[in-house]
VOBA-1610 file (N, C-alpha, C; in pm, whole numbers, padded with zeros to 5 digits, always signed):
BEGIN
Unk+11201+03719+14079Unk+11205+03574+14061Unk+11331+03539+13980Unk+11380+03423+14007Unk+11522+03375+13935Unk+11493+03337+13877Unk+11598+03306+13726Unk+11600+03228+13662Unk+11576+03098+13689Unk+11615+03006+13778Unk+11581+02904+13805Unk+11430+02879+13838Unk+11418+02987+13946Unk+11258+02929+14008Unk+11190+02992+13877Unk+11158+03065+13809Unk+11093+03103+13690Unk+11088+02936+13606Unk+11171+02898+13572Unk+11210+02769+13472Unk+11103+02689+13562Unk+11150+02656+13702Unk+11046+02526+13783Unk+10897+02575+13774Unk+10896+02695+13802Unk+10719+02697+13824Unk+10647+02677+13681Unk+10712+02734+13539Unk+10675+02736+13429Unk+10702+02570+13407Unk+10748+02483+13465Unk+10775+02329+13422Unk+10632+02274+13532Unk+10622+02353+13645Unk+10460+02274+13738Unk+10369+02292+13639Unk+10393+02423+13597Unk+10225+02493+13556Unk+10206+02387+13445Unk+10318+02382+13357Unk+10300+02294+13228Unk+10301+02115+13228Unk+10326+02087+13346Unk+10371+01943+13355Unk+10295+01854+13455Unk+10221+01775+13473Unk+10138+01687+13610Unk+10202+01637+13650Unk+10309+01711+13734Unk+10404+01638+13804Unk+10393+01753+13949Unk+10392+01632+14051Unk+10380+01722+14214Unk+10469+01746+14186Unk+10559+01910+14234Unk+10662+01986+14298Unk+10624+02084+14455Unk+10667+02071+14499Unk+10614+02203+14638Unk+10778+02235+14636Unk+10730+02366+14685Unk+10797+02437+14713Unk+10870+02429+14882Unk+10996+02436+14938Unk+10965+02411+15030Unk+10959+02535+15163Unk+10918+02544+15243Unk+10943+02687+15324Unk+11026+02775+15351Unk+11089+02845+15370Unk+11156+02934+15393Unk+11250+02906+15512Unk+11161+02845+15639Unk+11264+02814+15767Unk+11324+02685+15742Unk+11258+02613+15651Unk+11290+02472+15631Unk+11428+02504+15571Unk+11402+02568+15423Unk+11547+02587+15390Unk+11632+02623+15492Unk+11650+02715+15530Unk+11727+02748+15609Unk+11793+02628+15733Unk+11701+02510+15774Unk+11725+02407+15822Unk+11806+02312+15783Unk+11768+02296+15637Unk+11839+02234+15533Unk+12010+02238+15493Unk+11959+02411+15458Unk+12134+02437+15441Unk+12246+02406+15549Unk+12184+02482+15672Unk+12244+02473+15780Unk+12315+02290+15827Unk+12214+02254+15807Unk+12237+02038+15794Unk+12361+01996+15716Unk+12309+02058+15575Unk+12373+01978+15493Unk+12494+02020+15492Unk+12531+02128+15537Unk+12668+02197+15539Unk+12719+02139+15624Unk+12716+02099+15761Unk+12756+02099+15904Unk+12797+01910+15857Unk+12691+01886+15800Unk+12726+01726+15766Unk+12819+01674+15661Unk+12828+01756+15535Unk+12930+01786+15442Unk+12981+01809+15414Unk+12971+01968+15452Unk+13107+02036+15438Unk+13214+02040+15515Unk+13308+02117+15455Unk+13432+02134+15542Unk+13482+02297+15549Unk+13472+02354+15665Unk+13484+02488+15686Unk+13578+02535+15626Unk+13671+02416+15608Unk+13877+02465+15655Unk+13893+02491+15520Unk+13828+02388+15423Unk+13828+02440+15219Unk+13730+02532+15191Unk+13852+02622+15130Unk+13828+02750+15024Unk+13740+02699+14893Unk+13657+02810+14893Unk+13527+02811+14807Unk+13416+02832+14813Unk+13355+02916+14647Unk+13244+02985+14707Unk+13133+02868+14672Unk+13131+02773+14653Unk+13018+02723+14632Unk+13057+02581+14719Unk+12916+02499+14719Unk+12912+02361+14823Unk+13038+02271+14780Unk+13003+02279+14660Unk+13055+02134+14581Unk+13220+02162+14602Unk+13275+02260+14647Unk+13395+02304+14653Unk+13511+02271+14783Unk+13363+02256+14876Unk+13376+02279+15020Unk+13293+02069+15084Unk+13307+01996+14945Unk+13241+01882+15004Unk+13357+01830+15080Unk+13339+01737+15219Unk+13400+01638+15283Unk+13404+01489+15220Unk+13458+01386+15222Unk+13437+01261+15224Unk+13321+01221+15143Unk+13349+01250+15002Unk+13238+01238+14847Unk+13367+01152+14790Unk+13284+01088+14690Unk+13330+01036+14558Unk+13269+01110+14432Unk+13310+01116+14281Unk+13281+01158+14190Unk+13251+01079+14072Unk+13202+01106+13920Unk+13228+01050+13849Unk+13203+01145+13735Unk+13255+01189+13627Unk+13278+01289+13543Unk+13166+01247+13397Unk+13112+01291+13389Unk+12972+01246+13297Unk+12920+01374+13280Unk+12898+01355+13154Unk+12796+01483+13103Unk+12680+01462+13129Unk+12620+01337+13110Unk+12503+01283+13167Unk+12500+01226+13279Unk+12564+01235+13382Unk+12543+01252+13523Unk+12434+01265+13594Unk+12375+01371+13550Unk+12237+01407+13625Unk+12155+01274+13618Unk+12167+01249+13462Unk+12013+01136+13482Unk+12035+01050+13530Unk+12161+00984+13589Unk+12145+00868+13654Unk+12073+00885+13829Unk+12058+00991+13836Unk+12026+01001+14020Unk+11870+00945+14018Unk+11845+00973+13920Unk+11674+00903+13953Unk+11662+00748+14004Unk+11756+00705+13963Unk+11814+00546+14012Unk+11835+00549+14137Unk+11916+00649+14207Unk+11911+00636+14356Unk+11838+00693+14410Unk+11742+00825+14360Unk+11653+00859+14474Unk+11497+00730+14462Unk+11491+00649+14361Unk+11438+00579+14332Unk+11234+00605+14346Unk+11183+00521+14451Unk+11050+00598+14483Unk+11051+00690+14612Unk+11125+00714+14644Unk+11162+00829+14760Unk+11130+00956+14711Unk+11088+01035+14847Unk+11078+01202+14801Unk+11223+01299+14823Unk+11267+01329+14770Unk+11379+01464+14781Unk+11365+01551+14754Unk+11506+01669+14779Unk+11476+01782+14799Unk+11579+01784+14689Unk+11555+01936+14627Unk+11639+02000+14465Unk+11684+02130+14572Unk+11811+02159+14549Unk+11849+02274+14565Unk+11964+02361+14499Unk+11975+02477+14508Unk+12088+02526+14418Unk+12143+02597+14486Unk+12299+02675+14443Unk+12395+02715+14535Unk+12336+02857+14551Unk+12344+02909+14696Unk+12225+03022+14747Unk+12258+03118+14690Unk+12347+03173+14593Unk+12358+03290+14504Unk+12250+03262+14392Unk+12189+03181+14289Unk+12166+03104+14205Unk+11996+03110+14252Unk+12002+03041+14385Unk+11861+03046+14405Unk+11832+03005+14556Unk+11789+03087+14647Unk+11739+03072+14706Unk+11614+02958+14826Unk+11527+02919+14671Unk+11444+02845+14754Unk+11469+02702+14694Unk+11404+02608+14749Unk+11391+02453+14701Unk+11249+02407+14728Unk+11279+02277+14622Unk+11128+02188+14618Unk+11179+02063+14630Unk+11026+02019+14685Unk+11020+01889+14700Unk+10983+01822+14607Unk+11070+01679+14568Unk+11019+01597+14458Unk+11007+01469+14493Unk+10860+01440+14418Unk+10823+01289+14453Unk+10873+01191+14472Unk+10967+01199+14375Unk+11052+01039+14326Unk+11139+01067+14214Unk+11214+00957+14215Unk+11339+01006+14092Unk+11285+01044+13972Unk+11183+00921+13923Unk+11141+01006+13809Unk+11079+01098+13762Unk+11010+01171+13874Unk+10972+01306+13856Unk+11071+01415+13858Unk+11210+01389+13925Unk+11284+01430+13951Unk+11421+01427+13832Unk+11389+01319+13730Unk+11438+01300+13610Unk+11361+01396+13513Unk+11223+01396+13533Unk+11176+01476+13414Unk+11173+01665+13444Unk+11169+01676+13601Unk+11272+01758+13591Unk+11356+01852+13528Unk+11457+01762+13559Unk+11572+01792+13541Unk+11603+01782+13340Unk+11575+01738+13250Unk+11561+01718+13164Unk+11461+01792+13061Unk+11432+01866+13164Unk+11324+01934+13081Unk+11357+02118+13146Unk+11439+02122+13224Unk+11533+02281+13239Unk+11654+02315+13239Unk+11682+02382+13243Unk+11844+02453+13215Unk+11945+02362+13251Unk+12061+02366+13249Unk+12186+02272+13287Unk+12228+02353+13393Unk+12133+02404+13531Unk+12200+02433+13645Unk+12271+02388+13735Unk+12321+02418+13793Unk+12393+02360+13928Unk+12259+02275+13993Unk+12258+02197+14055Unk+12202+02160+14203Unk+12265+02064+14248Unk+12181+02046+14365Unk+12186+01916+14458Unk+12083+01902+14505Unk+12059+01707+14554Unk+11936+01657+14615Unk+11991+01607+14771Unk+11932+01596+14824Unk+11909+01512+14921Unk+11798+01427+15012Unk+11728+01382+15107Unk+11613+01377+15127Unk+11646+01460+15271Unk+11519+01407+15341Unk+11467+01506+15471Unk+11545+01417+15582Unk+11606+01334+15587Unk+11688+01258+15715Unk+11810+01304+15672Unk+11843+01365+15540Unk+11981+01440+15523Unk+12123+01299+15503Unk+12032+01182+15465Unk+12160+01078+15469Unk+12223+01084+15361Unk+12196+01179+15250Unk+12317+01172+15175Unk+12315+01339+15071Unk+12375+01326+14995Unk+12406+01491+14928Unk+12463+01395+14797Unk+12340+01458+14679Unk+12407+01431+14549Unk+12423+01564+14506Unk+12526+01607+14409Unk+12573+01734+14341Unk+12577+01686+14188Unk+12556+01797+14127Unk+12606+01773+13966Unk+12622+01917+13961Unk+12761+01945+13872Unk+12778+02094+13876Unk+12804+02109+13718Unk+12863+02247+13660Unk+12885+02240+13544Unk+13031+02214+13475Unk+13094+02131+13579Unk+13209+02051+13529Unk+13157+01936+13500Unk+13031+01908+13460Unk+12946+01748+13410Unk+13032+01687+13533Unk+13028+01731+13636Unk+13100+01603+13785Unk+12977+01586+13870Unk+12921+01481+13879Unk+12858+01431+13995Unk+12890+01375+14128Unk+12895+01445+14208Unk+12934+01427+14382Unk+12817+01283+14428Unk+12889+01234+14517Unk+12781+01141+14620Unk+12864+01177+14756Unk+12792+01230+14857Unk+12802+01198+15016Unk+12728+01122+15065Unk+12781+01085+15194Unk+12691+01022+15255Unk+12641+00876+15201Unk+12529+00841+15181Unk+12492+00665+15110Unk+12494+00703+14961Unk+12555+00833+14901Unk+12541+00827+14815Unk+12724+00801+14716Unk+12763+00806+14858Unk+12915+00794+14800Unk+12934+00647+14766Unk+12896+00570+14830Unk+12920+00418+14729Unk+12842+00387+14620Unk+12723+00471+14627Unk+12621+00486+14457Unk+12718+00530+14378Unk+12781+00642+14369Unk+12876+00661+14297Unk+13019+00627+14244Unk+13054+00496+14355Unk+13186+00398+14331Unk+13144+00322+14285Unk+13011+00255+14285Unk+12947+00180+14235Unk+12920+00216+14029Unk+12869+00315+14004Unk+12844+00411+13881Unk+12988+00385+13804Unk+13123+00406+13883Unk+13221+00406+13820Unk+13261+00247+13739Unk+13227+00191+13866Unk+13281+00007+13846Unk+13179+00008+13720Unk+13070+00023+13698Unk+12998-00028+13574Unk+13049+00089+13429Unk+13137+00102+13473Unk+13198+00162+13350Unk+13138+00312+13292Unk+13039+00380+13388Unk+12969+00457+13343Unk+13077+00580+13276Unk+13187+00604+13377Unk+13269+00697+13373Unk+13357+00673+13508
//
């Protein structure tokens, strides 16, 4: 078990907050998506956030917590770069998805939901990515002065 998934299951067991886990082929569905929709083959790098297409950014240490604002009452998916960890879960809504995140390690991830319309990143350059509908959330983040 990873570090990461060790941290999430010890945050279910302890916390009344839904998480699932999500399947195995699913991931694999997932990655395969989000890459083909995001990425870019032609850029060098070993991780997503390296290899994003047509994102905006905004440089915040506290970055992460603003995504609960855009995944809002929606369910998404948490994932991390496949060296790191393997599997993903599903989360209810942002703010389950805030407490989260706030309550484990300062890992890498990214969310997205299950129609794949957008890819948020936060890595450990405190930089938050938006693709997809999430790239004007994040031009938007800038104009209010967040960073």
């Amino acid at each position: 078990m990873s570090m990461i998934e060790e941290e999430i299951k010890d945050f279910i067991v302890n916390n009344s907050i839904e998480i699932e886990e999500v399947n195995n082929d699913t991931c694999l569905n997932i990655r395969k998506a989000v890459n083909e929709l995001y990425g870019d083959e032609n850029k060098k790098g070993l991780w997503l956030w390296e290899k994003l297409k047509c994102f905006d950014t905004i440089i915040d240490k506290d970055g992460w917590s603003y995504i609960n604002e855009f995944v809002s009452d929606n369910a998404c998916i948490v994932f991390f770069n496949e060296f790191d960890e393997k599997k993903m879960f599903k989360i209810k809504n942002g703010n389950d998805l805030y407490y989260l995140l706030s309550e484990t390690s300062g890992f890498e991830f990214y969310i997205t939901d299950f129609n794949y319309s957008y890819l948020i990143c936060f890595n450990h350059h405190d930089i938050l990515y938006g693709c997809g509908r999430a790239k004007k959330w994040i031009a938007g983040l800038r104009r209010l002065n967040r960073k």
